[in-house]
N, CA, C and O atoms as a Tripos MOL2 file, in Angstrom:
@<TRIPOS>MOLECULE
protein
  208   207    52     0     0
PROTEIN
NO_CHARGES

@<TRIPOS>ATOM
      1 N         -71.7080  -22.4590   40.9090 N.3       1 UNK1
      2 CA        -72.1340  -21.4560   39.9570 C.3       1 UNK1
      3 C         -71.5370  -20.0820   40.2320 C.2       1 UNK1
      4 O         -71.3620  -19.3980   39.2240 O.2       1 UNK1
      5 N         -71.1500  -19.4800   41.5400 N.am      2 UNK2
      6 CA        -70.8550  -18.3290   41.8980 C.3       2 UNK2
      7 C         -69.2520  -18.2890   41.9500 C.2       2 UNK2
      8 O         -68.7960  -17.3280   42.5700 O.2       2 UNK2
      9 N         -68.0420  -19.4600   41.2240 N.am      3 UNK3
     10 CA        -67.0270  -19.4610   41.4370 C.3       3 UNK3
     11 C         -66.5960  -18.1600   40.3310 C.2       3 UNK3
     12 O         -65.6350  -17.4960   40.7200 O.2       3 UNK3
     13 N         -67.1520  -17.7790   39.1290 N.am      4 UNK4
     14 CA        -67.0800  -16.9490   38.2110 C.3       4 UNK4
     15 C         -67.1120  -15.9520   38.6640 C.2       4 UNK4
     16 O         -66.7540  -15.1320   37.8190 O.2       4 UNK4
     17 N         -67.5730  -15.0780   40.4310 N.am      5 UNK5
     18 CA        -68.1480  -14.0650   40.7160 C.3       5 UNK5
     19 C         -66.1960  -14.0090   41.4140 C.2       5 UNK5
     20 O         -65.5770  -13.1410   40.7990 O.2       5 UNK5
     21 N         -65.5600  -14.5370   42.1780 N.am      6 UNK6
     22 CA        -64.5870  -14.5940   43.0470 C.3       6 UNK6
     23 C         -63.2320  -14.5440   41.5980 C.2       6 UNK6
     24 O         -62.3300  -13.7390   41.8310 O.2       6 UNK6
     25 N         -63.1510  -15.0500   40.7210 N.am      7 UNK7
     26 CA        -62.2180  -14.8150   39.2750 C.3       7 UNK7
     27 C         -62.3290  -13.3720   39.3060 C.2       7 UNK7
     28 O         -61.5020  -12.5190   39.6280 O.2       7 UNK7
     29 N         -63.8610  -13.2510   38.7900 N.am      8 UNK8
     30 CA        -63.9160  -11.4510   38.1760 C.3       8 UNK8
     31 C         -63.5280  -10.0920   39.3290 C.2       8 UNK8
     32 O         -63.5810   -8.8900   39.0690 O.2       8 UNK8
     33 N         -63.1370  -10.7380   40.6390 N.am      9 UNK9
     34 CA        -62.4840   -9.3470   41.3090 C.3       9 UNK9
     35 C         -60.9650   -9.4970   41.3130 C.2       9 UNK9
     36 O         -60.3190   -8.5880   41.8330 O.2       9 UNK9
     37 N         -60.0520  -10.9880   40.5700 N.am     10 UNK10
     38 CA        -58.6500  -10.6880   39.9460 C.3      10 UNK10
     39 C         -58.2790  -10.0520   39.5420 C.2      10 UNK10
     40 O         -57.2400   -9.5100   39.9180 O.2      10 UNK10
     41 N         -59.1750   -9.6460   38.1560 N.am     11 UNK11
     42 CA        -59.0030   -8.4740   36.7970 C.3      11 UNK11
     43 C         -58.6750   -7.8360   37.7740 C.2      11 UNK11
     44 O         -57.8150   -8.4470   38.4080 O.2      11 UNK11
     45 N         -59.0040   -6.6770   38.3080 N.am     12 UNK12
     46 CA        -58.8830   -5.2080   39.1790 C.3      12 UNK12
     47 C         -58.1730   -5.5300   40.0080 C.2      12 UNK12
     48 O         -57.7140   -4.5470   40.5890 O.2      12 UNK12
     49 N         -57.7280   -6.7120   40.4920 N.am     13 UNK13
     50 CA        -56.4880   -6.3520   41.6910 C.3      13 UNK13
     51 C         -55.4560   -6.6410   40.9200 C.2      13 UNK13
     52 O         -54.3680   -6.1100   41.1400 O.2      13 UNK13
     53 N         -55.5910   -7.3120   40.1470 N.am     14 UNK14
     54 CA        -54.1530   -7.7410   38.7120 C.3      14 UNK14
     55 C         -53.6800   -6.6920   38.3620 C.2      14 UNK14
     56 O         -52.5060   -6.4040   38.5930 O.2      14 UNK14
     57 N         -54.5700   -5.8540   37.6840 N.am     15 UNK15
     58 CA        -54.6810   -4.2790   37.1330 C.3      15 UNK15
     59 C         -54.1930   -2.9990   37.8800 C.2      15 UNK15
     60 O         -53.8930   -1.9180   37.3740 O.2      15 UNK15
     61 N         -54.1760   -3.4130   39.4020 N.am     16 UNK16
     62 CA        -53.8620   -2.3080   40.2720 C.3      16 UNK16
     63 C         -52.5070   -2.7490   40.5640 C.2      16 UNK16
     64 O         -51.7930   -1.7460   40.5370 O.2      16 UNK16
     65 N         -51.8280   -3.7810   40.8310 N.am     17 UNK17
     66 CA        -50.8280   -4.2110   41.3290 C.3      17 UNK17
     67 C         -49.6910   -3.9770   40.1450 C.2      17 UNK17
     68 O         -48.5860   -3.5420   40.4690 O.2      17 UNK17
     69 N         -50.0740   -4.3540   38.4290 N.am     18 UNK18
     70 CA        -50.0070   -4.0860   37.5720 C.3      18 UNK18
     71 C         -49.4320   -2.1120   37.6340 C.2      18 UNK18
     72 O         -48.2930   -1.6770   37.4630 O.2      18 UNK18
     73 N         -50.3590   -1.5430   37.8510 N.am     19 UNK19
     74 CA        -50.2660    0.2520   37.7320 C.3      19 UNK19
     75 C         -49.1770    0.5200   38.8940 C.2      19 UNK19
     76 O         -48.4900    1.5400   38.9360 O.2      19 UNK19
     77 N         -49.1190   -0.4350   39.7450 N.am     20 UNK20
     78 CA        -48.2560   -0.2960   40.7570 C.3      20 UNK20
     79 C         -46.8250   -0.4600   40.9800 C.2      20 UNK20
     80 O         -45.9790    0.1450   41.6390 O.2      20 UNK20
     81 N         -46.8310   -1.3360   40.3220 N.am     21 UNK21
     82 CA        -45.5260   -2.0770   39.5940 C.3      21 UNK21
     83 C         -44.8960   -1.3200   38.3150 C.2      21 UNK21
     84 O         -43.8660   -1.6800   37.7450 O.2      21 UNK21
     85 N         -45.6570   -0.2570   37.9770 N.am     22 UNK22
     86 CA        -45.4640    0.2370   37.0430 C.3      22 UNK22
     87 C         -44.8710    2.1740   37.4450 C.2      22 UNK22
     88 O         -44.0050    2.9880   37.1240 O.2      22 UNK22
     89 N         -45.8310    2.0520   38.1530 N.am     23 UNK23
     90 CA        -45.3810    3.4650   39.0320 C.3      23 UNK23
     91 C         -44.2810    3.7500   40.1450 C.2      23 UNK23
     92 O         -44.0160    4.8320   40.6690 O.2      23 UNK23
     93 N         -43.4320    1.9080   40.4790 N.am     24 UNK24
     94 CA        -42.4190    2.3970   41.1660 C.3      24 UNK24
     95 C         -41.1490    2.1310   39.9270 C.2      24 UNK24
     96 O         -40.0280    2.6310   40.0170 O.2      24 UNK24
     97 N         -41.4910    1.4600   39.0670 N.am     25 UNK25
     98 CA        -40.4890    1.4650   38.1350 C.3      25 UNK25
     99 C         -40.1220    2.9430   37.4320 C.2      25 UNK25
    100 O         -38.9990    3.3060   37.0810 O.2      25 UNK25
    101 N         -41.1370    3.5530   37.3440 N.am     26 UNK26
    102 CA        -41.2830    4.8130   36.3810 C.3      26 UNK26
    103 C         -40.3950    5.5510   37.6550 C.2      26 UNK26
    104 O         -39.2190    5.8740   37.4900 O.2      26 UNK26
    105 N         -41.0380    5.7450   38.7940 N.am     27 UNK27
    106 CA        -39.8880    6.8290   39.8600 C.3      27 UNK27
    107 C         -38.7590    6.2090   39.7900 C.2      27 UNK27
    108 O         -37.8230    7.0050   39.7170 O.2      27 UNK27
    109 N         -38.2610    4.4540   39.7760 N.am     28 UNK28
    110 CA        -36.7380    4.0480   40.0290 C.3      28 UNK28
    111 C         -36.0200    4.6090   38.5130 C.2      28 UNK28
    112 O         -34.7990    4.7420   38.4430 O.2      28 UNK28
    113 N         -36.6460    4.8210   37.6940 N.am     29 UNK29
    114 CA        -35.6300    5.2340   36.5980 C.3      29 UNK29
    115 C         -35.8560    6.3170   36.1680 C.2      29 UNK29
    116 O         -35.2130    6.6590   35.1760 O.2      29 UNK29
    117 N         -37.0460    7.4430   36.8620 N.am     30 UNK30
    118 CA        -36.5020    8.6550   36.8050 C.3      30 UNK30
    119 C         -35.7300    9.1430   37.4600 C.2      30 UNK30
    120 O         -35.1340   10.1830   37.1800 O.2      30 UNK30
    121 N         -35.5880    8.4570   38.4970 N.am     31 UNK31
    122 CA        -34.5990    9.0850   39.8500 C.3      31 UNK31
    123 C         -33.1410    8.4730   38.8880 C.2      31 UNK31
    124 O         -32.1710    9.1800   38.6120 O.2      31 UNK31
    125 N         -33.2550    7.4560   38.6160 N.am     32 UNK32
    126 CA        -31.9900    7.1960   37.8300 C.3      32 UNK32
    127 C         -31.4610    8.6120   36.4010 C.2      32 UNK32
    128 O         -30.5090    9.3520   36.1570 O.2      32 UNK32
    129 N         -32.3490    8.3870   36.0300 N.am     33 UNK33
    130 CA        -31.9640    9.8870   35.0280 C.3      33 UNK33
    131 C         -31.6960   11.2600   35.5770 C.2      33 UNK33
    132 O         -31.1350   12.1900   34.9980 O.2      33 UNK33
    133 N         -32.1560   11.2320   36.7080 N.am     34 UNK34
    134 CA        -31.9190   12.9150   37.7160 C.3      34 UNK34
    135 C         -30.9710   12.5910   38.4000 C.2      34 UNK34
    136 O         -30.2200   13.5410   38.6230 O.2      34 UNK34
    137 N         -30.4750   11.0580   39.1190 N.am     35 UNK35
    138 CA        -29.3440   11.8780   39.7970 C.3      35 UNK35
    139 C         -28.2620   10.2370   39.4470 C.2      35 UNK35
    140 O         -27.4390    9.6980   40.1860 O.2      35 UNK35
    141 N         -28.7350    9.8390   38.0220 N.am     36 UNK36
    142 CA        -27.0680    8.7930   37.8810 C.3      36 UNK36
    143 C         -25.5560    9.1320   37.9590 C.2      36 UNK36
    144 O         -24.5710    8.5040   38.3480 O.2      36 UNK36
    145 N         -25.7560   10.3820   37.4310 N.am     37 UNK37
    146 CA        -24.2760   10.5270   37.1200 C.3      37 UNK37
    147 C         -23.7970   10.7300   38.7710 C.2      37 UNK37
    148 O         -22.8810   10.0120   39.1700 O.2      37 UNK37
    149 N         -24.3490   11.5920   39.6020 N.am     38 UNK38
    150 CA        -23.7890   11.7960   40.5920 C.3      38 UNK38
    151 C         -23.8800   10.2850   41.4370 C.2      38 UNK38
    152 O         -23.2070   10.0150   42.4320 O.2      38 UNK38
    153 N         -24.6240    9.6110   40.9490 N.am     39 UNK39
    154 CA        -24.3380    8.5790   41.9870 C.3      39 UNK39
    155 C         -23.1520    7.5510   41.5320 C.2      39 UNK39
    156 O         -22.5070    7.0610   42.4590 O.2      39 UNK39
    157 N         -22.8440    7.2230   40.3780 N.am     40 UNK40
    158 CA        -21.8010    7.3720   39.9020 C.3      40 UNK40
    159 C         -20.8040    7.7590   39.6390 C.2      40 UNK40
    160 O         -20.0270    6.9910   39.0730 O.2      40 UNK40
    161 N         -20.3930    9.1340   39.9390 N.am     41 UNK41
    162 CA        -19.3370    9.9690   40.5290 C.3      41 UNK41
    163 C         -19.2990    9.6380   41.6490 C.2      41 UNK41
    164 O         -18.0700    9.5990   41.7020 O.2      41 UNK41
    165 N         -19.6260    9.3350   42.7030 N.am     42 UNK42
    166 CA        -19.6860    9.3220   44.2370 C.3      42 UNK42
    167 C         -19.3820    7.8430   44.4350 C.2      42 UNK42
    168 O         -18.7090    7.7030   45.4560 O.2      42 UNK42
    169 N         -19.6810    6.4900   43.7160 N.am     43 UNK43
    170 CA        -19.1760    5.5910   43.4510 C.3      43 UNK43
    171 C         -18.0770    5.3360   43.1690 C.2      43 UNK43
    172 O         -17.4300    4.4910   43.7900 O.2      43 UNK43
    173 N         -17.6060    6.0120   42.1600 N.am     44 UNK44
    174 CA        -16.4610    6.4640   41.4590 C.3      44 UNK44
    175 C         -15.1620    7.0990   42.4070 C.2      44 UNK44
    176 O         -13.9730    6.7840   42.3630 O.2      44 UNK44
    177 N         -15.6970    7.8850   43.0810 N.am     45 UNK45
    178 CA        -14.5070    8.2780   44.1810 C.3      45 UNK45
    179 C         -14.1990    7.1550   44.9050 C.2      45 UNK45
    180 O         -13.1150    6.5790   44.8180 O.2      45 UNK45
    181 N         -15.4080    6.7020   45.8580 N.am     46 UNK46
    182 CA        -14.8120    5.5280   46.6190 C.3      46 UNK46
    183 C         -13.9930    4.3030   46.2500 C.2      46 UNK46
    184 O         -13.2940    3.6350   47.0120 O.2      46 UNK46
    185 N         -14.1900    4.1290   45.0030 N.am     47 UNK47
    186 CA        -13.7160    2.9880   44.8350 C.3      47 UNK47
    187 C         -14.7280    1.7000   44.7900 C.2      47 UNK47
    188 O         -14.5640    0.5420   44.4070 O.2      47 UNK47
    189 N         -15.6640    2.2870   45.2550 N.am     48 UNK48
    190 CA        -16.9920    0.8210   44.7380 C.3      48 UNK48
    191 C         -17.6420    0.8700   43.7540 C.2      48 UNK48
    192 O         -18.7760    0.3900   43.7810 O.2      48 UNK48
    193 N         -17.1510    1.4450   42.6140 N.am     49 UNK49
    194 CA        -17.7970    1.1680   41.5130 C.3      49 UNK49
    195 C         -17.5120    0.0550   40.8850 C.2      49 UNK49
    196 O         -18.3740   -0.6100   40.3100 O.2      49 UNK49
    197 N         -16.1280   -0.2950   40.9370 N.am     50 UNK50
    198 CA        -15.1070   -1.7170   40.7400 C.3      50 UNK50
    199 C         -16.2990   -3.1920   41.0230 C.2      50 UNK50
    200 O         -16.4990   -4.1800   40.3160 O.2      50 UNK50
    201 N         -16.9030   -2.7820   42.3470 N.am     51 UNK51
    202 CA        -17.7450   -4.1800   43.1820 C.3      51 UNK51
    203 C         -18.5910   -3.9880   42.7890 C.2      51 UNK51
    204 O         -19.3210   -3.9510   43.7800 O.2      51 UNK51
    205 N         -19.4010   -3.7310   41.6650 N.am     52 UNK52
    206 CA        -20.8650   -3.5220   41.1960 C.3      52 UNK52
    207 C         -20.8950   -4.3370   40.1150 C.2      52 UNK52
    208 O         -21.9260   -4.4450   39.4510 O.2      52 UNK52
@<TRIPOS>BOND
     1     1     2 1
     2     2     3 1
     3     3     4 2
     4     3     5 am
     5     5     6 1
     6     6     7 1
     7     7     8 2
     8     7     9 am
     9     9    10 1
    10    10    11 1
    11    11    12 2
    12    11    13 am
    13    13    14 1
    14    14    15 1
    15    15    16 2
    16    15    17 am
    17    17    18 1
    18    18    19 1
    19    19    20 2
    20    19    21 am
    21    21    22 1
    22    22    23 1
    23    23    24 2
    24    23    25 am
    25    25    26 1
    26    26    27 1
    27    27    28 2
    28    27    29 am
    29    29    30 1
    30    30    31 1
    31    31    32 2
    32    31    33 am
    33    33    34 1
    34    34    35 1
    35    35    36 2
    36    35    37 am
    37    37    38 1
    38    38    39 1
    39    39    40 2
    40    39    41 am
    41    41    42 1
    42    42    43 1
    43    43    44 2
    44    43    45 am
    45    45    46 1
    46    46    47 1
    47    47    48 2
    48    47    49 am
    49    49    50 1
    50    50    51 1
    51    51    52 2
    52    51    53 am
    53    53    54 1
    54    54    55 1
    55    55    56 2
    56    55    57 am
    57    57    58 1
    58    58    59 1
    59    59    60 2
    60    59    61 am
    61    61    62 1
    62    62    63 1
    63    63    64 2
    64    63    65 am
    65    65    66 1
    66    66    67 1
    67    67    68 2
    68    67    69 am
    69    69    70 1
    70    70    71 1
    71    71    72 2
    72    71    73 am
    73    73    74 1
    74    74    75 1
    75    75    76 2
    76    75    77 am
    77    77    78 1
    78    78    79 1
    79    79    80 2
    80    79    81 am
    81    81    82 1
    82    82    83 1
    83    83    84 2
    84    83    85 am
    85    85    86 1
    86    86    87 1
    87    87    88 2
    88    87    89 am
    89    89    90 1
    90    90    91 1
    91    91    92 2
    92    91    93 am
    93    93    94 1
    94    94    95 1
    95    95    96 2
    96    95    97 am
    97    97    98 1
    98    98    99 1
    99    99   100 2
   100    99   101 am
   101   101   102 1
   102   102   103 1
   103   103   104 2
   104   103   105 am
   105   105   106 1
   106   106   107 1
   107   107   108 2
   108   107   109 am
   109   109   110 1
   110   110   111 1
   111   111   112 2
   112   111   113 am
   113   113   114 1
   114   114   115 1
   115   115   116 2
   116   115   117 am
   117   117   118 1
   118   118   119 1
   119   119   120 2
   120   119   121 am
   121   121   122 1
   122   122   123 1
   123   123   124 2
   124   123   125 am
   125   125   126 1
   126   126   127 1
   127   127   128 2
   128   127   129 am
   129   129   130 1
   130   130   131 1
   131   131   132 2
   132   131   133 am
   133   133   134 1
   134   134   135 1
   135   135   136 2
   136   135   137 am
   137   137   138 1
   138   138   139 1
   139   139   140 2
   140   139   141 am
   141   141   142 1
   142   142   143 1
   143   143   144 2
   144   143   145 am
   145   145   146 1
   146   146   147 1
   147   147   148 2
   148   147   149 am
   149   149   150 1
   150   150   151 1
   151   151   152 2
   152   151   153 am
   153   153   154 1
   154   154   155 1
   155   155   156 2
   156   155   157 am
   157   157   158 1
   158   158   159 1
   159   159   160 2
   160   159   161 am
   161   161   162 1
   162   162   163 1
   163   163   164 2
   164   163   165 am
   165   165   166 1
   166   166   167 1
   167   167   168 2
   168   167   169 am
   169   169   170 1
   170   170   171 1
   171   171   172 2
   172   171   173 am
   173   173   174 1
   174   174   175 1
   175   175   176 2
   176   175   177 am
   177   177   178 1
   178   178   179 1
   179   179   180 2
   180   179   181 am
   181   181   182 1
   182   182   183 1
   183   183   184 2
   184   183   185 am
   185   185   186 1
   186   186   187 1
   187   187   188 2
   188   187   189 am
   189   189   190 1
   190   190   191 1
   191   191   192 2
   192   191   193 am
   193   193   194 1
   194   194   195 1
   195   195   196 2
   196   195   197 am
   197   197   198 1
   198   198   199 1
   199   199   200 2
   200   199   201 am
   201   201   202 1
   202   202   203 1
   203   203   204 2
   204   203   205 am
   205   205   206 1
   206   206   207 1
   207   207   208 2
@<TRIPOS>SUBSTRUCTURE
     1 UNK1         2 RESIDUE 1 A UNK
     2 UNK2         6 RESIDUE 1 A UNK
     3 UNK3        10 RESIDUE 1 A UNK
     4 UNK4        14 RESIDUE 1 A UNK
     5 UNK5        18 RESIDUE 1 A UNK
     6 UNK6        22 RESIDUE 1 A UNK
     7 UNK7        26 RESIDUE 1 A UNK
     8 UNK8        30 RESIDUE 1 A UNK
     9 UNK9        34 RESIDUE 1 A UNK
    10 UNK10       38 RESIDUE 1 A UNK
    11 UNK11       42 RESIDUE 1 A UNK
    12 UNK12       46 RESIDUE 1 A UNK
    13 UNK13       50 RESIDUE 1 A UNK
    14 UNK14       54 RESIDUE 1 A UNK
    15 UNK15       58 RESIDUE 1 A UNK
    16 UNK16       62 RESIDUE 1 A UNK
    17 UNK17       66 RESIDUE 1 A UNK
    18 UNK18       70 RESIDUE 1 A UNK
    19 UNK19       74 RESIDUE 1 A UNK
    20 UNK20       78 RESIDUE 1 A UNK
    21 UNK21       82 RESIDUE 1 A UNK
    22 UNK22       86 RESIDUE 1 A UNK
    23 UNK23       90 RESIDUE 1 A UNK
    24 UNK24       94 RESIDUE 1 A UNK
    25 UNK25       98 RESIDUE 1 A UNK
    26 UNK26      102 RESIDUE 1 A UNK
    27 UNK27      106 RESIDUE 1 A UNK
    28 UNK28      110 RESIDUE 1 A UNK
    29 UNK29      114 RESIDUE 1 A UNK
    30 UNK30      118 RESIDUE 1 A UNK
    31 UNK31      122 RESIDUE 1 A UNK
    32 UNK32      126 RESIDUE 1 A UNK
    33 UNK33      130 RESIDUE 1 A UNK
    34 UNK34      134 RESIDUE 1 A UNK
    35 UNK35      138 RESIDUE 1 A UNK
    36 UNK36      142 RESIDUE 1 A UNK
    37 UNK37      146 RESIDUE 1 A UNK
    38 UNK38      150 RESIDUE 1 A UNK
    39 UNK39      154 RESIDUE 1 A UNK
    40 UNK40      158 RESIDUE 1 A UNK
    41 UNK41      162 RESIDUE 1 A UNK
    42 UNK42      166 RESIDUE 1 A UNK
    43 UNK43      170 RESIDUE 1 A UNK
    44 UNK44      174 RESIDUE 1 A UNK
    45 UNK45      178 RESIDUE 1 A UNK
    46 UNK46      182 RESIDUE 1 A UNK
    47 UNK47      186 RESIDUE 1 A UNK
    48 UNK48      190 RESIDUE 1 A UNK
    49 UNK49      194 RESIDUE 1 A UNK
    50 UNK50      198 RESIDUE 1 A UNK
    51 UNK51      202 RESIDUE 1 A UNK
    52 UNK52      206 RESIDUE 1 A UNK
């Protein structure tokens, strides 16, 4: 009867892991919009932009 009690603390760790997953994506592609070009210029010099 109490297996329904051990399900209902998923929701909230689903939900957090969820916000989490969500908050390193949001910094990986703001950092991409603040500093692509230069990391791409700097790619660009070396010569490893070719191996990407």
């Amino acid at each position: 009867m109490n297996r329904t009690s051990s399900a209902s603390h998923n929701l909230p760790l689903a939900a957090a892991m969820g916000l989490l997953a969500l908050g390193v994506s949001g910094a990986a592609f703001y950092g991409w919009l603040r500093f692509g070009s230069s990391i791409l210029l700097s790619l660009g010099e070396t010569g490893l932009s070719w191996c990407l």
